[in-house]
C-alpha positions in Angstrom: -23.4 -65.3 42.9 -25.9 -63.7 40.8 -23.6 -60.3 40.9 -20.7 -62.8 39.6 -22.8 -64.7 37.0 -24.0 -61.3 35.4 -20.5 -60.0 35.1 -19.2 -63.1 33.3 -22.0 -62.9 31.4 -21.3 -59.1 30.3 -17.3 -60.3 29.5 -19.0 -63.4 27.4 -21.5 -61.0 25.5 -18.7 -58.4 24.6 -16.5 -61.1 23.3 -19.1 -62.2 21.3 -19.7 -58.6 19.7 -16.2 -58.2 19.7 -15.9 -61.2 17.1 -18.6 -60.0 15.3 -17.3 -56.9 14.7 -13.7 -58.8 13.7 -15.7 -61.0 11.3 -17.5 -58.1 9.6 -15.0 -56.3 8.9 -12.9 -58.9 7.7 -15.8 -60.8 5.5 -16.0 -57.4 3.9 -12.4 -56.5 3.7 -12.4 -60.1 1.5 -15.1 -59.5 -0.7 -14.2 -55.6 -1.4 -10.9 -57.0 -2.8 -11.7 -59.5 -4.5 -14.1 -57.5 -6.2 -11.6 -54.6 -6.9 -8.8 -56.5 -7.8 -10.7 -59.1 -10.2 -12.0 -55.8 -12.1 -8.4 -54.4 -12.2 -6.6 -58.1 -13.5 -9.7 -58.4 -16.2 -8.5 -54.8 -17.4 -4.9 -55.6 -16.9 -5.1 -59.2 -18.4 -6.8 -57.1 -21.5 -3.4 -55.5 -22.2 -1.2 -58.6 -21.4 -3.0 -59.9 -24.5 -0.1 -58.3 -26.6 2.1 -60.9 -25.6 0.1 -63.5 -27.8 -1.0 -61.4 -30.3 2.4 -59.6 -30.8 5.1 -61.5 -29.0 4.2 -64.7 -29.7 3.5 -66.7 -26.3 1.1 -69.2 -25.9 -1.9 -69.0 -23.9 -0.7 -71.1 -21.8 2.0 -68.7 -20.9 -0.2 -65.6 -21.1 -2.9 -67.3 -18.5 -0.1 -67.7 -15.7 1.8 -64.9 -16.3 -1.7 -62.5 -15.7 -3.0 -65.0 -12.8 0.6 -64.1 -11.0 0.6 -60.9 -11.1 -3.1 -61.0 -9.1 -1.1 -61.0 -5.2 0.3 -58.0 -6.9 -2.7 -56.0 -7.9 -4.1 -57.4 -3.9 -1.3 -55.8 -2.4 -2.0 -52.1 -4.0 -5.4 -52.1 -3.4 -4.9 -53.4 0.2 -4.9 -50.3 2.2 -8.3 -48.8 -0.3 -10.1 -52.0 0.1 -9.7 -52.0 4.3 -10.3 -48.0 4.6 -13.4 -48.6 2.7 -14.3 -51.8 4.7 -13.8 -50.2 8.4 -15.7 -47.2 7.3 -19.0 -49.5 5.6 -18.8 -51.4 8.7 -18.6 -48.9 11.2 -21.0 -46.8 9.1 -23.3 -49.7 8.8 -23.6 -50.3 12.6 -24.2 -46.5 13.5 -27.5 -46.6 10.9 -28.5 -49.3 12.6 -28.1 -47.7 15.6 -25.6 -51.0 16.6 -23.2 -48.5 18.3 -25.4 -47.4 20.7 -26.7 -50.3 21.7 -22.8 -51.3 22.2 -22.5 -48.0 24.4 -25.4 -49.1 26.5 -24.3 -52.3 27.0 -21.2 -51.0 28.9 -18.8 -50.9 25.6 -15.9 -48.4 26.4 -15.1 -46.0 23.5 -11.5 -46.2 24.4 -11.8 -50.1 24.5 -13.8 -50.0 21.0 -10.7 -47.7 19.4 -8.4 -50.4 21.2 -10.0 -53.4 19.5 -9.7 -52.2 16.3 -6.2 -51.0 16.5 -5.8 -54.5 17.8 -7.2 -55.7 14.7 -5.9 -53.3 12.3 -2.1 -55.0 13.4 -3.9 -57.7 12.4 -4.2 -56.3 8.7 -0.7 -55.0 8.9 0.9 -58.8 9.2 -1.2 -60.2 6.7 -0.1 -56.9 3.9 3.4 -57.3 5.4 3.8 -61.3 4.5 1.8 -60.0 0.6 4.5 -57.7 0.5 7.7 -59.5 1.8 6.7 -63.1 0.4 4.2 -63.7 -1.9 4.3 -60.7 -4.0 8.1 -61.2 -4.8 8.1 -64.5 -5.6 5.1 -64.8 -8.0 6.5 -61.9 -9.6 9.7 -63.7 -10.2 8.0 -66.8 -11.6 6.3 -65.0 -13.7 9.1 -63.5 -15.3 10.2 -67.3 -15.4 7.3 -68.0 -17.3 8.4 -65.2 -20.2 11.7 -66.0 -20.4 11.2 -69.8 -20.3 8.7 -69.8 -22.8 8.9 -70.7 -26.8 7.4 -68.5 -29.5 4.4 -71.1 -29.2 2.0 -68.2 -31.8 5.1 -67.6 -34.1 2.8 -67.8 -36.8 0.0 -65.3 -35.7 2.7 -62.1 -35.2 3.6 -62.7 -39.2 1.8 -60.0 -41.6 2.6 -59.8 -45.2 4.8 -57.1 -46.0 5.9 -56.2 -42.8 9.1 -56.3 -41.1 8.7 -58.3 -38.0 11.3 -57.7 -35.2 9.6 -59.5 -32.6 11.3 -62.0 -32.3 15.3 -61.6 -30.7 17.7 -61.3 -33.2 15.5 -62.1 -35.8 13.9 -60.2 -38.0 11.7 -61.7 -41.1 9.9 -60.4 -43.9 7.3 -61.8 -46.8 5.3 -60.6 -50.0 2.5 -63.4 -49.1 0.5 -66.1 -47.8 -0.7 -68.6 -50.2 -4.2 -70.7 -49.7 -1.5 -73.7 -49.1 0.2 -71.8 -46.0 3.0 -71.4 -47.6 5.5 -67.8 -47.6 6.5 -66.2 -50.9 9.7 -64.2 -51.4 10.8 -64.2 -47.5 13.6 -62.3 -46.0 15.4 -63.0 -43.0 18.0 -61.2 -41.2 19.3 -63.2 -37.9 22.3 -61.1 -35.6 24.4 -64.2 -34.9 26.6 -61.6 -31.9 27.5 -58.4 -31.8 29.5 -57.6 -35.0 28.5 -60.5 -37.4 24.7 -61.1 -38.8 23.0 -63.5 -41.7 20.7 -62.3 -44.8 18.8 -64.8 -46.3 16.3 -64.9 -49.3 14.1 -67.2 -50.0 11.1 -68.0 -52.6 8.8 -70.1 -50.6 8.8 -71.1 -46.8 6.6 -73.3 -44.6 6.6 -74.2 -41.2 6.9 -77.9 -39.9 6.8 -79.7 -36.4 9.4 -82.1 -35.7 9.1 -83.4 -32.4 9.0 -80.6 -29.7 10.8 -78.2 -32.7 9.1 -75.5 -34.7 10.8 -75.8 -38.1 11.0 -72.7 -40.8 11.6 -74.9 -44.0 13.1 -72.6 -46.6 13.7 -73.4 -50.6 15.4 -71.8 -53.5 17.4 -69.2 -51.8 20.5 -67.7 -50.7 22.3 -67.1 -47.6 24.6 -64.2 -46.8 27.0 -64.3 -43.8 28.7 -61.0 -42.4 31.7 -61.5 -40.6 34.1 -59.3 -39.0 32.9 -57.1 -42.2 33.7 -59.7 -44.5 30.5 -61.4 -46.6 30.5 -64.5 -48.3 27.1 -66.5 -49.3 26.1 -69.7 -50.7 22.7 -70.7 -52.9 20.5 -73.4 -51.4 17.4 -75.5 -52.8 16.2 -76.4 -49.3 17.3 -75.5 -45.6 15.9 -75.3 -41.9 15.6 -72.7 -39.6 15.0 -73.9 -36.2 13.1 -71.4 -34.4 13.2 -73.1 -31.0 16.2 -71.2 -30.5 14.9 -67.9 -30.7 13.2 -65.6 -27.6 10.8 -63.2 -28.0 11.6 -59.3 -27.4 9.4 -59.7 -24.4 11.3 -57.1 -21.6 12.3 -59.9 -19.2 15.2 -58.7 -17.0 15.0 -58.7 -13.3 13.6 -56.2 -11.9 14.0 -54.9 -8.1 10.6 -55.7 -7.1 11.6 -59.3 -8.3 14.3 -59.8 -6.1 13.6 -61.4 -2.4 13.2 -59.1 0.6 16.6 -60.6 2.0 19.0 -60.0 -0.9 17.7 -56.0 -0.8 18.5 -55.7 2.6 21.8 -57.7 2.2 22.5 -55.3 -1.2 21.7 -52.4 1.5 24.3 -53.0 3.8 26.6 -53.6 1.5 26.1 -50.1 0.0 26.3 -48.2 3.3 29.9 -50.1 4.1 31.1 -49.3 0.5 29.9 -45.6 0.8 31.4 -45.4 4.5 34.5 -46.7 3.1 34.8 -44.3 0.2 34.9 -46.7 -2.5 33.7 -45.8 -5.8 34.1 -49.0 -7.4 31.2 -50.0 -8.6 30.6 -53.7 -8.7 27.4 -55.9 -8.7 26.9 -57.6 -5.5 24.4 -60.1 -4.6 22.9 -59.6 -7.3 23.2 -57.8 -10.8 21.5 -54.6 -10.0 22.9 -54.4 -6.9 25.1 -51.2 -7.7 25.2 -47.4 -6.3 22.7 -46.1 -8.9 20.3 -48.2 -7.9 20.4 -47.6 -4.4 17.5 -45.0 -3.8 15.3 -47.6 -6.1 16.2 -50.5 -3.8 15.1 -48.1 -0.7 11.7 -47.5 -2.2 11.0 -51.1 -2.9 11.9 -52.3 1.0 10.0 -48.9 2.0 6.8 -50.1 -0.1 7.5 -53.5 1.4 8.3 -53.1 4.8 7.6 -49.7 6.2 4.0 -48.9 3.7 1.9 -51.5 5.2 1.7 -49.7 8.4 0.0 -46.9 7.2 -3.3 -49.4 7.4 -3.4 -48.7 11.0 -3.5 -45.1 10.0 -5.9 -45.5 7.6 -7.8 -47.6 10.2 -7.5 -44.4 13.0 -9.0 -41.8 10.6 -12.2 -44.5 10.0 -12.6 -44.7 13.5 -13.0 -40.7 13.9 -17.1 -41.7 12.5 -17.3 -42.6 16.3 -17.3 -39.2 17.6 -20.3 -38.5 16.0 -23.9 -39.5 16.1 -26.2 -39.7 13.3 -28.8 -37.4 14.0 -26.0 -35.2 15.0 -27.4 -32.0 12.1 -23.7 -32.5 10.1 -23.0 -35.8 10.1 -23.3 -36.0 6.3 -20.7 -33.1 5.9 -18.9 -35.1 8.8 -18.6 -38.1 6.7 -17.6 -36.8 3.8 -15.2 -35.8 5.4 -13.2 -38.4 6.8 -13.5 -40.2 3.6 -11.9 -37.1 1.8 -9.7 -37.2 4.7 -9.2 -41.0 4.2 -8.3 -41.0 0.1 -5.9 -38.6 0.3 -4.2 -40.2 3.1 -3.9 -43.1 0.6 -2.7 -41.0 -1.8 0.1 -39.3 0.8 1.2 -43.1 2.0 1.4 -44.2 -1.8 3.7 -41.3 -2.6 5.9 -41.2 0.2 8.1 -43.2 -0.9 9.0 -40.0 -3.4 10.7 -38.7 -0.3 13.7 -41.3 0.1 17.0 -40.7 -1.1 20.5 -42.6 -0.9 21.1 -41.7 2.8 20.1 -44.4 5.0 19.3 -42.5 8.1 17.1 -39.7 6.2 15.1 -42.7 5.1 14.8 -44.3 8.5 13.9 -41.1 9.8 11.2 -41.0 6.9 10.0 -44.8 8.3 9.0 -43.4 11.7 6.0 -41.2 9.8 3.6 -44.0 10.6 4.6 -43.9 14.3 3.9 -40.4 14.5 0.9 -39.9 12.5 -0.4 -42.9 15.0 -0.2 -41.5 17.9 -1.0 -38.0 17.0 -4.1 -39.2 16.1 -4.7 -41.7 18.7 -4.4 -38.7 21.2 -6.9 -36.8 18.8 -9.7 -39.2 18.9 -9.3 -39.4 22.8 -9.1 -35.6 23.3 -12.7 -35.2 21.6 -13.8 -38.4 23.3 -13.0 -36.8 26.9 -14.5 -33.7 25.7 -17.8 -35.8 24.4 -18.0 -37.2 27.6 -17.9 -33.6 29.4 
């Protein structure tokens, strides 16, 4: 009985360290990127400031366009912030001579590398459903927000005596701002489509609110109007320019990191039966960049999506090589060092792959398999030394 009671009581007390060790890690993965990535969106949300100050926007707009682009900014530090967190953890543990005391206890090495390899899959689903879900679609609404969105600051992107072009297919010019708010000698030149455009001149201008509309009121003018190469123009004492109408230049096309997980997969197949048939017609499908051109780009996006993720149980393996090394071992300093030098530039290798796809679809499957391989190579590594440790 007792023999029975002290072995559950060894399974009960490695559980227990086990979920320790789990909630360390994690508690630190959290707080590492939150830090990082609250740094990086201050920094970021800093330059987004141009589409107030230049564009137009309102803060309203400018505050949930940075705020969704934050899963973004997560999702690049992801595999940093966990390499950093395994190796503080596991770092932390061996100067407090934690380890050992696991080794003593009847901890198996092998188990220990298990268990985190374990709970580095773990790390993989959660980047994996950042990647696939999350980042894709608050990416997309915030694109919503910018092309949704109403020159709200219309006023505070005009400068006297400068041409503003801000603002699509309007551009507008004045000599100055009186006390009153009021525009002297204004100039305004709207593209109405392609081939035709209207010239206006003004000698005062204010702006007006009516109802949800901004209103450009304009007196004591004239209005030019090009069309099909032909002009004719008429004087005015008073007219409106609604400005409601009008976008800002903000770049707000769809990009392929916008577009859901499924449609790039869907656009891939569709690619590979169109090459396999020999068709060089060219159409969209699915979606509008969905076209042979844009095929490699659409590989790199499901690559960084699907396939890049995995690499954290790489990154994961090398943090685990601190293991085969004591503390008071004479270079365990130089030993550290490193595995984080090793550990960087493995980030920087798993950021960059991607550089190495091309149109082929099996070459970039082939390239997918890296994380397979570099896993077990050094999987059979670490248990290699730890057999000849044990020796």
């Amino acid at each position: 009985m007792d023999a029975i009671y002290e072995q559950n009581y060894h399974i009960s007390m490695k559980k227990i360290i086990f979920r320790k060790i789990a909630t360390d890690c994690i508690n630190f993965f959290v707080l590492v990127s939150l830090s990082i990535g609250i740094i990086i969106w201050v920094l970021q949300a800093v330059n987004y400031l141009d589409y107030v100050i230049e564009d137009g926007h309102g803060l309203f707009v400018y505050f949930n366009y940075t705020l969704l682009n934050f899963p973004k900014i997560i999702s690049r530090i992801f595999p940093f912030a966990l390499f950093i967190s395994i190796t503080y953890i596991l770092l932390k543990y061996e100067n407090n001579n934690e380890l050992i005391i696991f080794w003593n206890f009847g901890i198996n090495k092998k188990k220990f590398i298990n268990f985190f390899i374990k709970l580095s899959f773990g790390f993989v689903v959660l980047n994996l459903v950042l990647n696939v879900f999350i980042v894709p679609t608050t990416q997309e609404k915030a694109k919503i927000f910018l092309r949704s969105s109403d020159i709200d600051y219309f006023e505070s992107i005009l400068r006297p005596k400068k041409f503003i072009d801000s603002i699509r297919n309007l551009t507008i010019y004045f000599e100055e701002k009186t006390i009153e708010e009021k525009l002297k000698n204004i100039y305004l030149k709207q593209i109405t489509d392609e081939n035709n455009f209207q010239l206006t001149f003004a000698k005062t201008g204010e702006f007006e609110f009516r109802g949800n509309r901004k209103i450009l009121v304009l007196h004591n003018g004239i209005k030019i109007n090009n069309k099909e190469g032909k002009n004719s123009q008429f004087e005015f004492s008073k007219t409106d320019i609604d400005l409601s109408k009008f976008n800002s230049n903000t770049n707000t096309y769809k990009k392929n990191q916008e577009y859901s997980t499924k449609q790039l997969i869907g656009c891939i197949f569709i690619l590979q039966k169109q090459k396999e048939e020999n068709n060089d017609y060219n159409p969209s499908h699915n979606f509008p960049a969905c076209k042979a051109w844009n095929a490699r780009e659409i590989f790199v996006v499901l690559y960084q999506r699907l396939i890049q993720p995995f690499f954290n149980t790489i990154l994961v393996m090398i943090a685990l090589l601190l293991i085969l090394k004591s503390k008071d071992s004479h270079d365990f300093k130089r030993y550290k060092l490193k595995i984080y030098t090793l550990g960087f530039l493995f980030v920087l290798f798993f950021e960059g792959s991607s550089k190495f796809l091309n149109t082929n679809l099996l070459f970039n499957i082939s390239i997918s398999m890296l994380p397979i391989f570099l896993f077990f190579l050094i999987y059979i590594y670490i248990l290699v030394n730890l057999k000849a440790n044990n020796k």
